[in-house]
N, C-alpha and C positions, 0 to 999 in steps of 0.2 A: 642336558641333552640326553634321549632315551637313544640307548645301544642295543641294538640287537646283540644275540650271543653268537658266538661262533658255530657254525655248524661242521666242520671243518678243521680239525686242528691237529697240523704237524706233531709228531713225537720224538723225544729223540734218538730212539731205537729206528727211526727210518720211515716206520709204517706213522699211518694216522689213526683220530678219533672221529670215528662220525655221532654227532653230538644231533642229527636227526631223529626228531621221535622215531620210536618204531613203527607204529603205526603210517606216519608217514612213508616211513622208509619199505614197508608192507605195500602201500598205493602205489609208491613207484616202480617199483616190482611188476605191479599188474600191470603200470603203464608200460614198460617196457615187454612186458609178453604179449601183449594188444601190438605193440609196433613189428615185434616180431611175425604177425600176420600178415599187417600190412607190407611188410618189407620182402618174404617171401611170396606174396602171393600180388606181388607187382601193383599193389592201389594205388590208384589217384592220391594226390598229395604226397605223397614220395618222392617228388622230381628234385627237391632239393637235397637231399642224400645223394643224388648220383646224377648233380651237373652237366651239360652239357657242355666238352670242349672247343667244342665247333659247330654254334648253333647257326649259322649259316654256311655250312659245309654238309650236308644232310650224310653223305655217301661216309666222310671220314669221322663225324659223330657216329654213324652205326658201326664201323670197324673201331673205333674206340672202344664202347660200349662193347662189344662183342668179343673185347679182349680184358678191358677192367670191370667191367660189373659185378662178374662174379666173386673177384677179390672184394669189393665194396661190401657185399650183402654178406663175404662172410664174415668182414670186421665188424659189420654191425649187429650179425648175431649171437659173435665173439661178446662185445660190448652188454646185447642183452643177456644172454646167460650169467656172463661174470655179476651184473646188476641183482639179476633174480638168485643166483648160488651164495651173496654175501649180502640181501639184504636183511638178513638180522643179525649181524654181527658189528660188533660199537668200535671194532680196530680193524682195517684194512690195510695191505701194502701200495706200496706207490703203484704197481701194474693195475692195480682194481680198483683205484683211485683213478687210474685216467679211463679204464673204460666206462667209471662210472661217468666222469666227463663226455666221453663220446656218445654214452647211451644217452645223458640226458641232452646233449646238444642233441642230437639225432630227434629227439621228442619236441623240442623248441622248432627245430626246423619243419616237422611236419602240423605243429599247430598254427605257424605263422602262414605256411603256406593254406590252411584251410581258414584262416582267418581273414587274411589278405593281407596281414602286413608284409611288406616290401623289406629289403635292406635298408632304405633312405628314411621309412619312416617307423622304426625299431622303439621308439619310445607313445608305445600308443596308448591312448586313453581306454581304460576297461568299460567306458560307456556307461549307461546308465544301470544300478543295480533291476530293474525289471528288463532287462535288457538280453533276451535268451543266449544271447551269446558272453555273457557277464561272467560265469564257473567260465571258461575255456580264456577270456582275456588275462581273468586272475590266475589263472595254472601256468598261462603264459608267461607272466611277469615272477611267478612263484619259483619258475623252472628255472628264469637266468637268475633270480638271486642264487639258488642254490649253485647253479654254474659259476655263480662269482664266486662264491664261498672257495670253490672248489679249488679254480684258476688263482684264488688268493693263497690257499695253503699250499702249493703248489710252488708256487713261487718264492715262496719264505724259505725254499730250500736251495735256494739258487745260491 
């Protein structure tokens, strides 16, 4: 049976290895200064970064939002800087290890949302390779491996 390698792996000084190419780890970088745009400058496909707690309460969803969004936007900026300041380093600590978590969930969530997958249907087909939306389903699916990797080292400390 073919294994992938760990991306991801615990040390026992506390901190981890990120065993991501670099150049990888370079893309993600960009990706996460790209969402940085988006996320400051309020775009479409953002809605799932900053949920809606009362989407049938219009009045007490905008007094939510008017109290937490701004915390929201800046853990997510938190999350991309910590991304973009360590992505070429092969040892992180646990705090940059989960923003790295947060930043790339944060990138999963706004591709699913411009894709159309749903929560219900999270396991979706990348379509046919001529298929222009085919690079964004595989980035898609690319992002939760790495998010698993991540959520897996993570837990091996528990």
């Amino acid at each position: 049976m073919f294994r992938r390698p760990r991306l991801v792996r615990p040390r026992p000084d506390g901190r981890y290895d990120l065993k991501i190419d670099v150049e990888q780890r370079r893309f993600l970088a960009r990706l996460a200064g790209e969402l940085r745009d988006l996320v400051t400058d309020d775009e479409p496909g953002t809605e799932r970064l900053f949920p809606s707690p009362y989407p049938d309460d219009p009045e007490r969803d905008a007094g939510w939002h008017a109290v937490v969004r701004h915390e929201l936007v800046e853990a997510h900026l938190a999350a991309i800087t910590t991304v973009e300041r360590t992505a070429e380093l092969s040892v992180i600590d646990e705090g940059e290890l989960a923003q790295w978590m947060t930043a790339i969930n944060a990138l999963r969530l706004v591709l699913a949302e411009r894709l159309g997958i749903d929560d219900e249907h999270d396991d979706v087909d990348p379509g046919q390779p001529d298929d222009p939306r085919a690079p964004a389903f595989n980035l898609y699916h690319h992002l939760g491996f790495v998010l698993d990797e991540i959520v897996r080292a993570r837990s091996e400390r528990l």
